[in-house]
N, C-alpha and C positions, 0 to 999 in steps of 0.2 A: 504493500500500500504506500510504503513512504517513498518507494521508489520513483511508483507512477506520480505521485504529489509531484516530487521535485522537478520530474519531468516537468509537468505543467507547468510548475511555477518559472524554473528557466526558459518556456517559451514566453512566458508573460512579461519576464523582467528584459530579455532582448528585447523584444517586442515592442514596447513601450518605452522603452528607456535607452538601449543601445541601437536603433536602427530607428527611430524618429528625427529627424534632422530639424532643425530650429527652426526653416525656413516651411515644411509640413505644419507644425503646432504653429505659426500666424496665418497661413496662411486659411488653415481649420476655421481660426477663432475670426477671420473676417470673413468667408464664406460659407462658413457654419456648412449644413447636410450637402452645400452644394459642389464642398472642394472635392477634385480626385481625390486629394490626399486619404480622407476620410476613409475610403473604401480602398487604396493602396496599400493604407494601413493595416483593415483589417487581413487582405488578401496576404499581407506577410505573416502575421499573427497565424493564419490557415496552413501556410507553408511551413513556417517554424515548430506547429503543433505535429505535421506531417513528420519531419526530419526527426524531433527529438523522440516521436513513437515510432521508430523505426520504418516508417510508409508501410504500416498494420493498417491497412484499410478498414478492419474489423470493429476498429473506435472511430470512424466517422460519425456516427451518432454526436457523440462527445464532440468531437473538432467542429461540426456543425454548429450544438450547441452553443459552443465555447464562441466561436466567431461571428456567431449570430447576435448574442446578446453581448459582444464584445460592442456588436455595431451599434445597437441599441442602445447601451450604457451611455457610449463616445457622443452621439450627437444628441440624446437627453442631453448631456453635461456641455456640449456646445451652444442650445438654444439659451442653457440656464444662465450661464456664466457672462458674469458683468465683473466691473472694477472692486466691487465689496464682497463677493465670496469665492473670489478666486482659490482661495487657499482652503477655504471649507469644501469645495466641489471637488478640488484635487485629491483629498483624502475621503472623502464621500465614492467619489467613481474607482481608484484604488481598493479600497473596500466593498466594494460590491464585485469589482472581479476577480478577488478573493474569493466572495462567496459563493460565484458561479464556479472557481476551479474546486472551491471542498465541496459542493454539491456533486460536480463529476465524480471525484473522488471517490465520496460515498455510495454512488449509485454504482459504480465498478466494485468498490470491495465495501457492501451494509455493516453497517457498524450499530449495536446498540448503544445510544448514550446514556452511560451513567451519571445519573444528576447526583448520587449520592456523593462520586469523585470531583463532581464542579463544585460542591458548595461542602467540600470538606474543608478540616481546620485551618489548612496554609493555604487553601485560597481566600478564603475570607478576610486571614489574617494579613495577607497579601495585600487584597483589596483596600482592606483596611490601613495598613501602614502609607498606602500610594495616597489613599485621600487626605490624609493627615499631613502627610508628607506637604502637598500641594495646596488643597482650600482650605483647610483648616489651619493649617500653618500660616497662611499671608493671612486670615483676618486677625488669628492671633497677634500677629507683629503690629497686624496695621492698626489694633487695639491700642497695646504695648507702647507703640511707638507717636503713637498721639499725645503721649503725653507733653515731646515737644515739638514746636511747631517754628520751623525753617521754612526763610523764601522759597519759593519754588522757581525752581530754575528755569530760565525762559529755553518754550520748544528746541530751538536750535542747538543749545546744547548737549543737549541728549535725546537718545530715542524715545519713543513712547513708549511705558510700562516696561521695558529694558532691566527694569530694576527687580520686579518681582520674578521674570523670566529668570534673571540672572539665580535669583535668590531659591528659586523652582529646581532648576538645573542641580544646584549645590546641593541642596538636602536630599536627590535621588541619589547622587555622587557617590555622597556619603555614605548614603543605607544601604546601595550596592557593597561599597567598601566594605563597611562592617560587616554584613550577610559572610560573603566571601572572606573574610576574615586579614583585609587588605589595609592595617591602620598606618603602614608607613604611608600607603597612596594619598590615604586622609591629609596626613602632614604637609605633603607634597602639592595639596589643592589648596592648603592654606597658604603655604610661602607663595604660591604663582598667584593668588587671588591678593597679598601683600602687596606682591613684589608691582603690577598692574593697577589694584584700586591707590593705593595710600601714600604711593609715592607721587601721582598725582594731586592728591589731595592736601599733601606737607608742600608741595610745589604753590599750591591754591593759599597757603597763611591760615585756614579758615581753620580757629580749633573747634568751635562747636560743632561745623559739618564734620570732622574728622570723628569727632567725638560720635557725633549722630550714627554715622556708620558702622564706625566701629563694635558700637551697643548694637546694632542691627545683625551684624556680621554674627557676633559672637551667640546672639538668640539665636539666631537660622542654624548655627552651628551645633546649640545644645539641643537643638529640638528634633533633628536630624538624628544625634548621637543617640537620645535618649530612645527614641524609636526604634533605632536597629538593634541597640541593645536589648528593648521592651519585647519584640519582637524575635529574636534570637532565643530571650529564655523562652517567652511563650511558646514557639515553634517544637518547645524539648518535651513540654507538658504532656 
C-alpha cells in the first residue's frame, strides 16, 4: 500500500511543482479554464501517473480519476482565486489532491479505520500541545504583555504580524526539540534568535523595547519548554 501511495504522491509532486513553469501558473491565472496550459497540465499529470505505475493499464480507472478531478480541482481554484486568498486556495487545492490520491489509495488496498487509534492518548495529547503551542500561547502573551504599552512601530518597518509568526515558529522548534530529546538544538535557536533580534535592538539605544522583548522572548521560551516537558511525562503515563 505504501508503495503504490508514494507512487502517486511523486506523480503529484512532479507534477505540480517540478514541470509547471512560471510562465503556465500566469498564464492559468489570466485565462482561467481557457489556457492550454490548464489541460497540458493535467495531460502531464496523466502521463507521469502512467510512467510511475509502470504503463499497468489495469489502474486506469485510478489515473482517470486522478486527472479528472485533478482538472476539476485546478480550474474551481482558478475561477476562485483573487488577491486575498491566494494563499488559502493554495493549501485548500493541495489538500484536496491529497485527498483524491488517499481515496485511490484506499479503494486499491480497503482499509478499516480505527477511530479508536485517531483519538488515542498521543494524539490528542499531540493535538493538544500544537494548540497550546500556537493560540493559546499568543493570547496568553498578548494578555501578559499588555501590561506595557510601546509605540507601535510605523508599517514600514516591519512586516505585519511577523512577530507572532516568529514567536509560533519558536515554540514548535522547541517542543520538537524536547520530544526528540535535542536540548543542545534549543541553545542553538537561542544564540541565533540573540545573535539577529538584540543586537539590533542595542544598535536601536531603546532599553525598554529591548527590555519589552526580551520579557516576550523568555515567556514564549518557558511556555514552549514547559509543554514539551508536560507532554513528555504525560506521553509515559
Amino acid at each position: 500500500m505504501m508503495h503504490f501511495a508514494l507512487k502517486l504522491l511523486l506523480a503529484h509532486v512532479i507534477g505540480d511543482f517540478v514541470l509547471q513553469p512560471y510562465k503556465w501558473v500566469k498564464d492559468k491565472e489570466q485565462k482561467k479554464h481557457k489556457s492550454i496550459y490548464v489541460y497540458l497540465h493535467v495531460l502531464i499529470h496523466f502521463l507521469l501517473l502512467l510512467v510511475v505505475l509502470g504503463f499497468d493499464f489495469s489502474y486506469w480507472p485510478y489515473i482517470l480519476f486522478i486527472g479528472l478531478t485533478h482538472l476539476l480541482i485546478d480550474i474551481s481554484k482558478l475561477n476562485l482565486k483573487n488577491k486575498n486568498n491566494t494563499r488559502i486556495l493554495f493549501f485548500v487545492d493541495q489538500i484536496l489532491h491529497l485527498v483524491v490520491i488517499a481515496t485511490v489509495v484506499f479503494m486499491e488496498y480497503p482499509q478499516s479505520i480505527d477511530f479508536e487509534q485517531i483519538f488515542s492518548k498521543e494524539t490528542i495529547l499531540t493535538i493538544l500541545a500544537l494548540i497550546i503551542l500556537t493560540s493559546v500561547a499568543s493570547i496568553v502573551m498578548q494578555i501578559i504583555m499588555s501590561k506595557w504599552q510601546l509605540p507601535e512601530e510605523s508599517p514600514e518597518n516591519a512586516l505585519k504580524g511577523a512577530g507572532s509568526y516568529i514567536g509560533i515558529l519558536e515554540r514548535l522548534f522547541i517542543f520538537l526539540f524536547i520530544v526528540l530529546g535535542q536540548w543542545a538544538a534549543i541553545g542553538f535557536l537561542i544564540t541565533a534568535k540573540s545573535v539577529f533580534r538584540f543586537g539590533d535592538l542595542s544598535r536601536a539605544k531603546d532599553r525598554k523595547l529591548t527590555e519589552y522583548v526580551l520579557i516576550g522572548t523568555l515567556l514564549s521560551f518557558l511556555i514552549a519548554i514547559a509543554t514539551g516537558l508536560i507532554y513528555k511525562y504525560l506521553i509515559k503515563i
